[in-house]
NUVO-151603 format. One record per residue (C-alpha): x, z, y; residue in three letters. Coordinates in nm, 2 decimals, always signed. Example, Ala and Ser with C-alpha at 12.3 -4.5 7.8 and 13.67 -1.06 7.14 Angstrom:
<atoms>
{{+1.23,+0.78,-0.45},ALA}
{{+1.37,+0.71,-0.11},SER}
</atoms>
This chain:
<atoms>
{{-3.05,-0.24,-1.36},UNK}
{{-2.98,+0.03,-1.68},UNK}
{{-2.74,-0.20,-1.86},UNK}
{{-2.56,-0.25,-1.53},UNK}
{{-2.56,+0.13,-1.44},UNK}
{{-2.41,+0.20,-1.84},UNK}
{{-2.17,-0.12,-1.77},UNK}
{{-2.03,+0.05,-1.48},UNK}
{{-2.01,+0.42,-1.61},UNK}
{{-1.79,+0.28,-1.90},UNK}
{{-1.60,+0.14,-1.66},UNK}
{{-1.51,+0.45,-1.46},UNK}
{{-1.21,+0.68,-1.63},UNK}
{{-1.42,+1.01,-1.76},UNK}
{{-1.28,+1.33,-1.81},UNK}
{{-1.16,+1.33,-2.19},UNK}
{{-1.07,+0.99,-2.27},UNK}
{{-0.80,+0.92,-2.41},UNK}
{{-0.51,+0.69,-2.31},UNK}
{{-0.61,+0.45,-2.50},UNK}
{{-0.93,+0.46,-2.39},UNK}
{{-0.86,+0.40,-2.01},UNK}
{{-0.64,+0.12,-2.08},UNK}
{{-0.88,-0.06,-2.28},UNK}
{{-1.26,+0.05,-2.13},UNK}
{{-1.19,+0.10,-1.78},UNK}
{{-1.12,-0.07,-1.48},UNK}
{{-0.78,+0.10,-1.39},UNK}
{{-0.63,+0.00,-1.69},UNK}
{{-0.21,+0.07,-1.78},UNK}
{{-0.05,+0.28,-1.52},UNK}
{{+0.23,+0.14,-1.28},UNK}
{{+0.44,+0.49,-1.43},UNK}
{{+0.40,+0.78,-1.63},UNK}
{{+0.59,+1.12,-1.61},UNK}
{{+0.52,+1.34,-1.93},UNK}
{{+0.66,+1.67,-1.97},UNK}
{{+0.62,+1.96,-2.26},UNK}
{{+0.50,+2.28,-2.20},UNK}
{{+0.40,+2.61,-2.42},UNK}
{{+0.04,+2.49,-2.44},UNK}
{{+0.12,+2.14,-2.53},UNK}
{{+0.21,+1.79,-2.39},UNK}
{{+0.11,+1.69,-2.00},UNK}
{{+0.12,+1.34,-1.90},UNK}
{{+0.06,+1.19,-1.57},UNK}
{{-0.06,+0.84,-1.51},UNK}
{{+0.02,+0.71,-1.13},UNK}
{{-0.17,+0.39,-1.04},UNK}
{{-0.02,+0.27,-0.67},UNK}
{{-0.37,+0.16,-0.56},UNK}
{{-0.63,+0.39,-0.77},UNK}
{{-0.50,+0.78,-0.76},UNK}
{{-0.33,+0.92,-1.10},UNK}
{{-0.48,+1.06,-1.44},UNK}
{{-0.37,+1.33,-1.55},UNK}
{{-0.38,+1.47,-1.94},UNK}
{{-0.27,+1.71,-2.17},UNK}
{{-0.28,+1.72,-2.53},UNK}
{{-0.39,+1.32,-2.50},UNK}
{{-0.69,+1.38,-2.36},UNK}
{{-0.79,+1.33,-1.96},UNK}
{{-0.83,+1.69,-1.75},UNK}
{{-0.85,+1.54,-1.43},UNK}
{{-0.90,+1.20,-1.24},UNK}
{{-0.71,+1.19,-0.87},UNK}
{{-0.84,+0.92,-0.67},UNK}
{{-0.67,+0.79,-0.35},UNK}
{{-0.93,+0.76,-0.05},UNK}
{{-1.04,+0.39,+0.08},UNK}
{{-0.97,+0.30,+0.44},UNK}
{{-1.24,+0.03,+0.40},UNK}
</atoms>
């Protein structure tokens, strides 16, 4: 159904959540580690999750989503 379909999307990390955001509306919740580093344009985070892929961000928000690939 719709409210099923907008269920999962909010579930599912989206490219410019924030942190806070993933830990609280989606499924892959708090990383298992973080690495953050500075740069000249600003602050990069990664999020590693042992089962899921990584996050990454910078400036707080999310640039990219890394999923691992199933071997269902």
């Amino acid at each position: 159904t719709q409210k099923y379909k907008l269920w999962k999307a909010a579930r599912d990390p989206q490219i410019g959540m924030t942190g806070d955001q993933i830990i609280k509306a989606t499924y892959w919740g708090a990383p298992n580690r973080k690495s953050a580093y500075t740069t000249s344009r600003g602050k990069d985070e990664l999020w590693y999750y042992t089962d899921l892929g990584y996050i990454t961000f910078k400036n707080g928000k999310v640039t990219s989503i890394s999923e691992n690939s199933g071997s269902d």
